[in-house]
C-alpha positions in Angstrom: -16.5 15.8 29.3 -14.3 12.8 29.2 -12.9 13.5 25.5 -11.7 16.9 26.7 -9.6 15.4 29.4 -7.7 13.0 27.0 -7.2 16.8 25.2 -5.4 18.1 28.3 -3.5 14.4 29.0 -0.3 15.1 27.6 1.3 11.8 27.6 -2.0 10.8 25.8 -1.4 13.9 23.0 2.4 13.0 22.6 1.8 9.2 22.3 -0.8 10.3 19.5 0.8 12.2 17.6 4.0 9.6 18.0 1.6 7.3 16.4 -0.4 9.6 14.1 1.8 11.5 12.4 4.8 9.0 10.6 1.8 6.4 10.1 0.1 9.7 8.1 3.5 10.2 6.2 3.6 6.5 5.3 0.4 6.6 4.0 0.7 10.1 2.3 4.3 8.6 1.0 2.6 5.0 -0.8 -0.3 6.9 -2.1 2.4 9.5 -4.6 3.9 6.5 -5.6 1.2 6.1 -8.5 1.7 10.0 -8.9 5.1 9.8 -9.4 4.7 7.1 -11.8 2.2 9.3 -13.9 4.7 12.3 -14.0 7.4 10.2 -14.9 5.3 8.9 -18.4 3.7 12.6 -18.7 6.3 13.4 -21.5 5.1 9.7 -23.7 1.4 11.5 -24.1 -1.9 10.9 -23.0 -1.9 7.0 -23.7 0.5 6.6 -21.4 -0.7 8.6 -19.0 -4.3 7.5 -19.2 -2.5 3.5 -19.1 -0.7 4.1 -16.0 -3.3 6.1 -14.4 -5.8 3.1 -14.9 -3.1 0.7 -14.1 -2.7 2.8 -10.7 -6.9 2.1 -10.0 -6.2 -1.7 -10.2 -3.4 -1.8 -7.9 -5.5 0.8 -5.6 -8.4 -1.6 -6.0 -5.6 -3.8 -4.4 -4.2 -2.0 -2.0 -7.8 -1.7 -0.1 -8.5 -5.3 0.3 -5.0 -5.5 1.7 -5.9 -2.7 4.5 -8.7 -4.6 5.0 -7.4 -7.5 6.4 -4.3 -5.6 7.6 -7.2 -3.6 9.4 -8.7 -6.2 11.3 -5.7 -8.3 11.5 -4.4 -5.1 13.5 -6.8 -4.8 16.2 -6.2 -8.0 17.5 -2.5 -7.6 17.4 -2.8 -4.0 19.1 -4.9 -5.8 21.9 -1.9 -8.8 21.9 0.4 -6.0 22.4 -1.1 -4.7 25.5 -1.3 -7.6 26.7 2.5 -8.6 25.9 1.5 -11.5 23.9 3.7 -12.1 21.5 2.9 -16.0 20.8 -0.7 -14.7 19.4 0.7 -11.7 17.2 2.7 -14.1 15.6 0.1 -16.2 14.5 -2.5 -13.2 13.4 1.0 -11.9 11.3 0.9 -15.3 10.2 -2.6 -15.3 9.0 -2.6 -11.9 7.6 0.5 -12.7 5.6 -1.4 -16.0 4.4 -4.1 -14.0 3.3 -2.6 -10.8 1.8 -0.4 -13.0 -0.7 -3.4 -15.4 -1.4 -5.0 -12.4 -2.6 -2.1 -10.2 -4.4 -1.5 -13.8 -6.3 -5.3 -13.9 -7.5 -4.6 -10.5 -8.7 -1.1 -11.2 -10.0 -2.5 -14.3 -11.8 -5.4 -12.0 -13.3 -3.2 -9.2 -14.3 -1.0 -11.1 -16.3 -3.6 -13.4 -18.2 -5.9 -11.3 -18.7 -4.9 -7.6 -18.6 -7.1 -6.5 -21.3 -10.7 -8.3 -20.3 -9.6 -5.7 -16.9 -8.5 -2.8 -19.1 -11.9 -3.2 -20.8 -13.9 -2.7 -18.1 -12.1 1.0 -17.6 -11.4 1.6 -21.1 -12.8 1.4 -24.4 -9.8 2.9 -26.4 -8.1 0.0 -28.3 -4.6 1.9 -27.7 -5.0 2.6 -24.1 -6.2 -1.3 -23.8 -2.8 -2.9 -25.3 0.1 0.0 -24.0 -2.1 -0.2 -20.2 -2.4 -4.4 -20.7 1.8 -4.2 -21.0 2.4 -2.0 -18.4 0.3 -3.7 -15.8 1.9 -7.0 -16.9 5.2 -5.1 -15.5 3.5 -3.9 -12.1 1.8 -6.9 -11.0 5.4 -8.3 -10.6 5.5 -6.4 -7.6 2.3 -7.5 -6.1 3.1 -10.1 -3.9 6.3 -7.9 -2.2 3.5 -5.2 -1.8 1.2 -7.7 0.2 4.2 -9.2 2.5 5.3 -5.3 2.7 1.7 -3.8 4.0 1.7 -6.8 6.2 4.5 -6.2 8.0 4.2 -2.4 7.8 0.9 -3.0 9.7 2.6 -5.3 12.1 5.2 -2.9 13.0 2.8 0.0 13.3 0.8 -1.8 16.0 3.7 -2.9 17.9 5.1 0.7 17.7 7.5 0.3 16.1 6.8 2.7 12.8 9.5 4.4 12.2 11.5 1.5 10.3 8.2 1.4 8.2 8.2 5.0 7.5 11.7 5.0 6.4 11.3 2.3 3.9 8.5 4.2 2.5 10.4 7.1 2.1 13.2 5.4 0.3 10.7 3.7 -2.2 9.7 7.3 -2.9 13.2 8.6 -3.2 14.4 5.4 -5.0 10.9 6.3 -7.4 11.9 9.7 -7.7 15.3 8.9 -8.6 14.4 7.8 -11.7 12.6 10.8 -12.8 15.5 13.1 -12.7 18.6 10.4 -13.2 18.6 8.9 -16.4 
């Protein structure tokens, strides 16, 4: 009976959906980045394709151990937010950010020594192994921005404060899409 009341709360419906839907649209928005980058190699053939597409599982792979510790690392700075405790969501940001680039450096390091012992283990096409090996050399570049990036997106979400992290989402799309249609 309880649950139906929060249905009929309308502060409680409008602060949801506040929340809900931009954090959706962020999520929605990072997740077509690896779809965009597919459609922009479509025309190089299937190697390509089938390289960035595996390339797009390791930095996935990636990506979840991030939310993880973005996930936890966000429900004790929700609870310092209600609390208006500013001093503690500092040092879980702190700790988050510690740990989030600890671990997109392991995988950066990885990625660029040994991109084909990875490749391997999705791939047995020799082709797929060396163009894939090169391209992910490129991408984990960006690992490191995409850990301090998730970090503070998660930060921002939990002190609501999401629409600055929507909007950069949605100009990494644009900026990605750009360069599908602007040579």
């Amino acid at each position: 009976m309880k649950r139906i009341l929060y249905l009929k709360n309308s502060n409680f419906i409008k602060d949801f959906l506040y929340l809900a839907i931009p954090i959706s649209l962020q999520y929605f928005i990072n997740s077509s980045l690896s779809m965009i980058d597919t459609i922009m190699v479509g025309n190089l053939g299937d190697v390509a394709v089938a390289s960035v597409g595996l390339a797009g599982h390791i930095t996935f792979i990636l990506i979840v151990l991030l939310f993880g510790i973005n996930s936890g690392a966000s429900i004790f700075m929700s609870q310092y937010w209600g609390k208006k405790d500013i001093i503690s969501i500092r040092k879980i940001l702190g700790i988050s950010l510690i740990l989030n680039i600890f671990t997109a450096f392991i995988f950066f390091i990885i990625c660029m020594l040994i991109p084909e012992k990875i490749f391997g283990f999705f791939s047995k096409d020799i082709t797929v192994i060396q163009t894939g090996s090169g391209f992910l050399r490129i991408i984990c570049v960006e690992y490191i921005m995409l850990a301090i990036i998730n970090t503070y997106a998660m930060a921002l979400r939990c002190i609501k404060k999401i629409k600055f992290a929507t909007t950069v989402s949605i100009m990494a799309v644009i900026s990605n899409i750009r360069e599908i249609w602007i040579p």
